[in-house]
N, C-alpha and C positions, 0 to 999 in steps of 0.2 A: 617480566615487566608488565602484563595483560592479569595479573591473579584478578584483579578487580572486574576483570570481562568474565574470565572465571565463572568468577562471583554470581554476578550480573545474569549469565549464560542457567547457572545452577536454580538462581530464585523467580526467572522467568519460567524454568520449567514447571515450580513447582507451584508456579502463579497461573498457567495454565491450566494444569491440573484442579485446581481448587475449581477457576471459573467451567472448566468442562462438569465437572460434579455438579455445579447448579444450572448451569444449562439446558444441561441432557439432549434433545434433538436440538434443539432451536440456536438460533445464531445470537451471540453476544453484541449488545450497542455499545450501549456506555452502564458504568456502576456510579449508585448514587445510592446514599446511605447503606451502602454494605451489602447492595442488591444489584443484581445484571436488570437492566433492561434490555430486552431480548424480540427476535423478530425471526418469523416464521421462516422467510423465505432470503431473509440477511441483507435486503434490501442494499446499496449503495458498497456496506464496509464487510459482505459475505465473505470477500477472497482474501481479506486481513483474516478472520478466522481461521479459515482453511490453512493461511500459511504461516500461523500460527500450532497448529497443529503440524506441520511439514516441520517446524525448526524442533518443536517439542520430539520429534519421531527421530531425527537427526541425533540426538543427544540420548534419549533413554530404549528409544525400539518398540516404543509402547503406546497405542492409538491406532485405532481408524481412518483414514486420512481420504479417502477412494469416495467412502460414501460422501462424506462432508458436501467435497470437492463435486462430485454428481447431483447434489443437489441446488448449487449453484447454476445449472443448466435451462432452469427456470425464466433466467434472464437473456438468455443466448438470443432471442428474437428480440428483447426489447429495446424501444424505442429512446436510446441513451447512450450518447459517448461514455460515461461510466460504466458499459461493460469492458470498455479496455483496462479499466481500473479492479472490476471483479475479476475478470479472467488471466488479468497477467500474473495478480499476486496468489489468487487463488490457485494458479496450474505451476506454482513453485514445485511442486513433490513430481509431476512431470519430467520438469527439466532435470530435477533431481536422479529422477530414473528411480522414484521411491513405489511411483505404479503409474501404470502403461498411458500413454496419448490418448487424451480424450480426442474424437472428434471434433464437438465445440470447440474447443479452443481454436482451432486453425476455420473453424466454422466465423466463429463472431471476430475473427481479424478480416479474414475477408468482407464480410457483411460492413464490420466497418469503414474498411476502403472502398465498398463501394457506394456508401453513403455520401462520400467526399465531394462537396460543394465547389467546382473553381472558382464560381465568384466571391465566396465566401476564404477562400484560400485555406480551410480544416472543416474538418468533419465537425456538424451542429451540435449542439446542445442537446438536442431531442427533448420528446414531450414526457417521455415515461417517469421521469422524477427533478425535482422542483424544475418546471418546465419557464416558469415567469422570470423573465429575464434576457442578458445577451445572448446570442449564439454561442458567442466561444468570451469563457470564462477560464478562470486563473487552474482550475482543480479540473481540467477538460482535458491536457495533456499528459499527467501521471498516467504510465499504466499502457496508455494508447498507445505514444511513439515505441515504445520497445514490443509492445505485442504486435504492431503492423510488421516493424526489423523484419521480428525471428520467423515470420511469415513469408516473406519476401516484400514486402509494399514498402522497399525502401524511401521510393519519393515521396510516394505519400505521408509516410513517416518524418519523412524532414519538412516537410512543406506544410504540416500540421504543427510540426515544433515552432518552425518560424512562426506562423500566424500568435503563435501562444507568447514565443520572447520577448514577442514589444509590449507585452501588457505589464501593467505596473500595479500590483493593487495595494492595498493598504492595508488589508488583515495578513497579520503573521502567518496564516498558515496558508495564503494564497501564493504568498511568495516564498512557503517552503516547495509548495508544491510544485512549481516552476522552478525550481531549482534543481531538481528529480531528471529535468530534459536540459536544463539550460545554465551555467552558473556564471553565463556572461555577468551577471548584475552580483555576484556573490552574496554572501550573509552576513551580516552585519546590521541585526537586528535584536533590539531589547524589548521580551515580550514574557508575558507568564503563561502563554500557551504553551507549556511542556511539550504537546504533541507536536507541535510546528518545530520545535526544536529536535526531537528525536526524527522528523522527518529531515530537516535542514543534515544534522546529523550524518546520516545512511546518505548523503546526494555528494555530502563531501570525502566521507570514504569510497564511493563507488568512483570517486573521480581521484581517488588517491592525494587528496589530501588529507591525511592520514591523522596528523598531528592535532588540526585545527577539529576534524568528526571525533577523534578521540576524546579531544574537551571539552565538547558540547554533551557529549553521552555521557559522561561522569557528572554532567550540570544536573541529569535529570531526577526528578523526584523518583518514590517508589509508586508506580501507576502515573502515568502523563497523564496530563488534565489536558480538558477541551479549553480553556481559557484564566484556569488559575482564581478565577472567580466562584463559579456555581457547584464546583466538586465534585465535576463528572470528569469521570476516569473511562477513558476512550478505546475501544478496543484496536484501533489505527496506530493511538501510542504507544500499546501493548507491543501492537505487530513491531514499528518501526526500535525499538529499545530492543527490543529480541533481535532483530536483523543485524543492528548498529554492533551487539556484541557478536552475535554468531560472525560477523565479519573481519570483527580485531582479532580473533581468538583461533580466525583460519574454520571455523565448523563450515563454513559456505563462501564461495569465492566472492566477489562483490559484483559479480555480472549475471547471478543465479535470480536475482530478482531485478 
């Protein structure tokens, strides 16, 4: 009944594969006219790569995954709730057991928790990338709440998800992203942000609604787009389409990420 995860599972590998060929060291952004825009140090969407490479290794045996992953360590001190975001999805081959614990990883969860604001009720925004703006924004809890968990900083972990649930925002993939920690507000949203849908996607399988992530994954184009407008093909949609099938298809349980 899943041939089409299959499918899906098969031509993500070998979508992989092509963008690693033109990458070479560097971290993939987005593709736009048939070209990776690419970033030294992977900036913001590094651990999408990485586990990216972790689902790819899962399926054929073939890749690097240790180094990627180590290079992503560049950010372990910086000053951004977004390394919960690099290091949760980036330290997938981790939990995987696909190669050994990094130290980072339980490094930048602590560092996180100890960042934690009480008057502010979650850990800030921080300066290190797009710094202008709220404190705590919609795409500030993916990533964080589950890498504090598996650390032990349970409260904190919840007490940063709460601050994140009452926000409401109005881009699609704001309210994918809160849907990752929270699906009190469900999905039920018409958007051509492909990516926000393959993320919505993977927050409803992980929460076993099985049926509803199923039909959204089968909705998506070949490469999610950042907004269905400008023809950037997102390496975050890449990740979340790859996850969404390695989940229906059983290659990774829905709690590995």
């Amino acid at each position: 009944m899943s041939g089409w995860a299959h499918d899906l599972v098969r031509r993500m590998c070998e979508r992989v594969g092509e963008t690693e060929a033109e990458v070479g060291e560097r971290f993939p952004l987005y593709l736009h006219d048939g070209r990776w825009k690419t970033s030294a140090r992977g900036s913001w969407t590094g651990g999408f790569w990485t586990g990216l490479l972790t689902l790819r290794k899962l399926v054929t045996g073939a890749g690097d995954i240790a180094t990627v992953r180590d290079r992503l360590d560049v950010w372990a001190e910086a000053d951004t709730v977004l390394r919960g975001m690099i290091f949760w999805y980036g330290s997938g081959a981790e939990r995987l057991n696909l190669i050994g614990s990094r130290p980072s990883t339980a490094k930048v969860a602590d560092s996180l928790a100890s960042a934690f604001d009480p008057r502010l009720g979650a850990i800030p925004w921080g300066s290190a990338l797009a710094p202008d703006g709220p404190p705590v924004r919609a795409d500030g809890a993916a990533g964080v709440v589950p890498l504090l968990d598996a650390h032990g900083h349970h409260d904190i972990a919840r007490r940063h998800q709460d601050a994140h649930s009452v926000l409401d925002p109005h881009w699609p993939r704001g309210k994918a992203w809160l849907l990752l920690t929270s699906l009190s507000k469900g999905w039920n949203v018409s958007t051509e942000d492909s990516s926000a849908v393959a993320i919505a996607a993977v927050a409803l399988l992980k929460a076993d609604r099985r049926e509803e992530g199923e039909l959204l994954l089968r909705t998506l184009p070949e490469g999610a787009e950042y907004d269905g407008m400008t023809g950037l093909e997102v390496v975050w949609g890449d990740f979340f389409t790859f996850l969404g099938a390695a989940i229906v298809t059983g290659l990774v349980p829905p709690d590995a990420w």
